[in-house]
C-alpha positions in Angstrom: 0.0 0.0 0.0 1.4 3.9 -0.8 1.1 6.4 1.2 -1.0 9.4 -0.9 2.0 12.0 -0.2 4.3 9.3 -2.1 1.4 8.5 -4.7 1.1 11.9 -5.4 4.8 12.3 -5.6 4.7 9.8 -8.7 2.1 11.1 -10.5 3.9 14.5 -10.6 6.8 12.8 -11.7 5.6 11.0 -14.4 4.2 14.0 -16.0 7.0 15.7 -15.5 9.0 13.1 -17.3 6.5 12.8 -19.8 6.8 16.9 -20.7 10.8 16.4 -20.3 10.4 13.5 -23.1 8.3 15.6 -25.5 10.4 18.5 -25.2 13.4 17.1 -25.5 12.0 14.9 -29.4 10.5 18.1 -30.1 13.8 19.5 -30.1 16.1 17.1 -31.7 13.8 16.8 -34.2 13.9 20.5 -35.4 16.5 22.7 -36.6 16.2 26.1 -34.9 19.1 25.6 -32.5 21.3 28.1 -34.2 20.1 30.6 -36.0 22.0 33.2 -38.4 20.6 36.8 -39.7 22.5 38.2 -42.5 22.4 41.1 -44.9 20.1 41.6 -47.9 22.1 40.3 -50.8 23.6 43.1 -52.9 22.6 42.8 -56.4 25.1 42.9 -57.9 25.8 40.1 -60.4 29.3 38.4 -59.5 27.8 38.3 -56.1 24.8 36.7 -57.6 26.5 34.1 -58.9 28.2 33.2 -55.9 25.0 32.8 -54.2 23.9 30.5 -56.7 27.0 28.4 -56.3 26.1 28.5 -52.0 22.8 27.3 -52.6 23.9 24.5 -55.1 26.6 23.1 -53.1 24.4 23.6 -49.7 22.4 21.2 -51.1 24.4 18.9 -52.9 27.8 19.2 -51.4 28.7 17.2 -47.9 31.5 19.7 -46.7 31.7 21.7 -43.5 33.1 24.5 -45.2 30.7 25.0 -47.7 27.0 24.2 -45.4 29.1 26.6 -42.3 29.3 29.5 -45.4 26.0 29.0 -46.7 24.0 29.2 -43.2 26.3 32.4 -42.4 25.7 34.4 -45.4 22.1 33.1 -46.6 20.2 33.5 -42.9 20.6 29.6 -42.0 19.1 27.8 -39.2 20.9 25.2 -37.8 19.7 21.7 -35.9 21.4 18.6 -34.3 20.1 16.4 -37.8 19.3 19.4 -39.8 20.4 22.8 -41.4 18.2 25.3 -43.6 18.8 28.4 -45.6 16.6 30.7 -46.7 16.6 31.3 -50.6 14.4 33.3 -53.1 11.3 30.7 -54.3 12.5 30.9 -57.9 16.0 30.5 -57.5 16.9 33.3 -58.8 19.5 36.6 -57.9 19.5 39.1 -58.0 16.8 39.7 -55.7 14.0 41.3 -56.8 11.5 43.6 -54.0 8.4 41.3 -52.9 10.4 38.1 -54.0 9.0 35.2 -51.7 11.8 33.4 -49.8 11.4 29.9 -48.9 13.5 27.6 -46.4 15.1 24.5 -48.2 16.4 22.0 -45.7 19.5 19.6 -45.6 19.8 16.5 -43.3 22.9 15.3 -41.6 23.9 11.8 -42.7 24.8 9.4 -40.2 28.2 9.5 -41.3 28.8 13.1 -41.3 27.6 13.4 -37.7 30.8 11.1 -36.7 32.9 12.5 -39.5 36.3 14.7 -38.4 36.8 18.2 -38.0 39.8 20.2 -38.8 40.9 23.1 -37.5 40.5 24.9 -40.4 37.0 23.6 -42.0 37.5 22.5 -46.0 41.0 21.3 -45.3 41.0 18.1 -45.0 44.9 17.7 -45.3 45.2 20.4 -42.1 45.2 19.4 -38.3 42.8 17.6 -36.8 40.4 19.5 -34.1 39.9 16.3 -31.8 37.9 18.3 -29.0 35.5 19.6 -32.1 35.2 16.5 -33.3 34.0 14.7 -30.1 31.5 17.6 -29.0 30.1 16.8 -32.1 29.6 13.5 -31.5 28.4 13.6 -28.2 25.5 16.4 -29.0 24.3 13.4 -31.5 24.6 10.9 -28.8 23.6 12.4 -25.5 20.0 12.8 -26.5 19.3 9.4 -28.0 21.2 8.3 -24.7 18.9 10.3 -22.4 15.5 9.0 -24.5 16.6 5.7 -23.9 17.3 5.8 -20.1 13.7 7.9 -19.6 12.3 4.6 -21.8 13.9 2.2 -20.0 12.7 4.3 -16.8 8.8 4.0 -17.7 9.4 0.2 -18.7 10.7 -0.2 -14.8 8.1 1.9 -13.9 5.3 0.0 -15.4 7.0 -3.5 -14.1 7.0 -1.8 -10.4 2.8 -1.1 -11.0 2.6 -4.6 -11.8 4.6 -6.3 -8.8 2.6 -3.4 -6.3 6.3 -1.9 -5.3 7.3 1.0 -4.8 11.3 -0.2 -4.9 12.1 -0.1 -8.1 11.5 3.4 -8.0 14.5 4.9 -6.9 16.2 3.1 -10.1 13.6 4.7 -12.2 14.7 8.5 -10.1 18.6 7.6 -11.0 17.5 6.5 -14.6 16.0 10.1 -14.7 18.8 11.9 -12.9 21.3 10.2 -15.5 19.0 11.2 -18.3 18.8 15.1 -17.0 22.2 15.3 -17.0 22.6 14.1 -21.0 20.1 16.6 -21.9 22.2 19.5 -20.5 25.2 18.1 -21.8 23.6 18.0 -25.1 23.1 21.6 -24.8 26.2 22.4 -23.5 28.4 20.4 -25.9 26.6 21.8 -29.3 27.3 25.2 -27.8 31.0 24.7 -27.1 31.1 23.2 -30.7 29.6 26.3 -32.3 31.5 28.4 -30.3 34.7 26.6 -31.9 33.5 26.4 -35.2 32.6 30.4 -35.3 36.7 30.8 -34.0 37.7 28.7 -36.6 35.5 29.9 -39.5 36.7 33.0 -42.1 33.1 34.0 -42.1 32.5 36.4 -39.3 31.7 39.4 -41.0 28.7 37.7 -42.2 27.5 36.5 -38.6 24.6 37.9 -36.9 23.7 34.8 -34.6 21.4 33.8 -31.5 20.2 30.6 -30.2 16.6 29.2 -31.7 13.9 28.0 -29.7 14.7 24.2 -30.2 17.8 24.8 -27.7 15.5 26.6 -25.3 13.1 23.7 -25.1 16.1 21.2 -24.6 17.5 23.3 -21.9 13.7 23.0 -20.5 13.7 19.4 -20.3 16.7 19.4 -18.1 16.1 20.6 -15.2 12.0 18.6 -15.5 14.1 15.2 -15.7 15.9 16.0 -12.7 13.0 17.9 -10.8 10.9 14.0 -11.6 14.3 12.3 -10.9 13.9 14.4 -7.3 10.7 13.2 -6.3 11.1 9.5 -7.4 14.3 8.9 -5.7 12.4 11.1 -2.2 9.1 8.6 -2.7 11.0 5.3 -2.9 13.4 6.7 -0.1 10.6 8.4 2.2 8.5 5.0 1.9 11.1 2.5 2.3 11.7 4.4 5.8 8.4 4.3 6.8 8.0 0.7 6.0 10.7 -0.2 7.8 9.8 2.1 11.2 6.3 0.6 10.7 7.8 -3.4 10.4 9.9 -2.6 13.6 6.9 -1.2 15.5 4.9 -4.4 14.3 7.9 -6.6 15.8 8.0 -4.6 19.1 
């Protein structure tokens, strides 16, 4: 039997993790981490052209270089599986006044999110930026990681409704706690990697930046998993006491 204070505790919890859950696939799913504002296009025609060629090779080309240059000069937004520019609807510069700009979309490949960075982006005979390289990474991995242990979580969760205990509990609050911190360290490992990739890019004139609302709502689910982390691991710990002083009062 559960106390209401600890039953209540639970409930509260679960829909905290439950808001944590849909923030956070919200956000990984949706490119508006990064977000870049540059200046109207001149129109003049060689810079037309090279326009043009950003677009083109935005879409079709795989290099760092060439996506990084495209989402500084053509107002790009910028995700953990995706980047976007915005570009005139007919594809065609100069720009004309009341042309309609539409956003065309590229998705990171599975290789390119574990592919090397260099210090210097385009050169791939240049040194090797290890600590870029594995921020990357991790801001791929940590979310699917903290997913999985708020899944794995609910599965012990369900289990524990089952068997009518509240032990299991305190796993599900350090499943939670585990997952909490992944989701800030998401965050704070694609800022560090922007960071370093704005030092080592040649495009600053160009960069008019701020974080999207896709980072916000991952920074949001942080602080619910640990808040639902909080009172799982204080309901499985506050009950397990009172069993036990209620078992010894039994005995006496």
């Amino acid at each position: 039997m559960v106390d209401n204070r600890y039953a209540t505790a639970l409930v509260i919890g679960s829909v905290l993790s439950l808001l944590a859950s849909v923030y956070l696939s919200v956000a990984v799913g949706t490119q508006h981490w990064y977000q870049y504002r540059s200046l109207p296009a001149s129109n003049d025609a060689s810079n037309a052209s090279d326009l043009k060629s950003l677009k083109e090779t935005f879409i079709d080309d795989v290099t760092e270089k060439s996506y990084s240059e495209a989402l500084f000069r053509l107002n790009g937004t910028l995700g953990l599986w995706w980047r976007c520019i915005l570009v005139p609807e007919n594809t065609v510069w100069p720009q004309q006044p009341g042309v309609n700009m539409v956003t065309k979309c590229k998705a990171f490949t599975l290789p390119q999110q574990f592919e090397t960075k260099f210090k210097h982006p385009g050169n791939f005979t240049g040194e090797q930026d290890v600590l870029r390289t594995y921020l990357w990474r991790c801001q791929f991995l940590f979310p699917l990681v903290s997913l999985g242990l708020v899944f794995l979580g609910a599965l012990i969760g369900v289990c524990a409704c089952l068997c009518r205990s509240i032990t299991p509990t305190l796993f599900v609050g350090l499943l939670h706690l585990l997952a909490g911190m992944c989701s800030l360290a998401t965050v704070c490992c694609f800022l560090a990697g922007i960071d370093l990739l704005h030092r080592a890019s040649d495009w600053s004139a160009f960069r008019d930046h701020s974080m999207g609302w896709s980072l916000y709502l991952a920074l949001i689910s942080a602080p619910l998993q640990m808040m639902a982390a909080a009172l799982f691991i204080w309901a499985a710990r506050s009950h397990r006491k009172n069993y036990t002083r209620m078992t010894a009062y039994r005995v006496a």
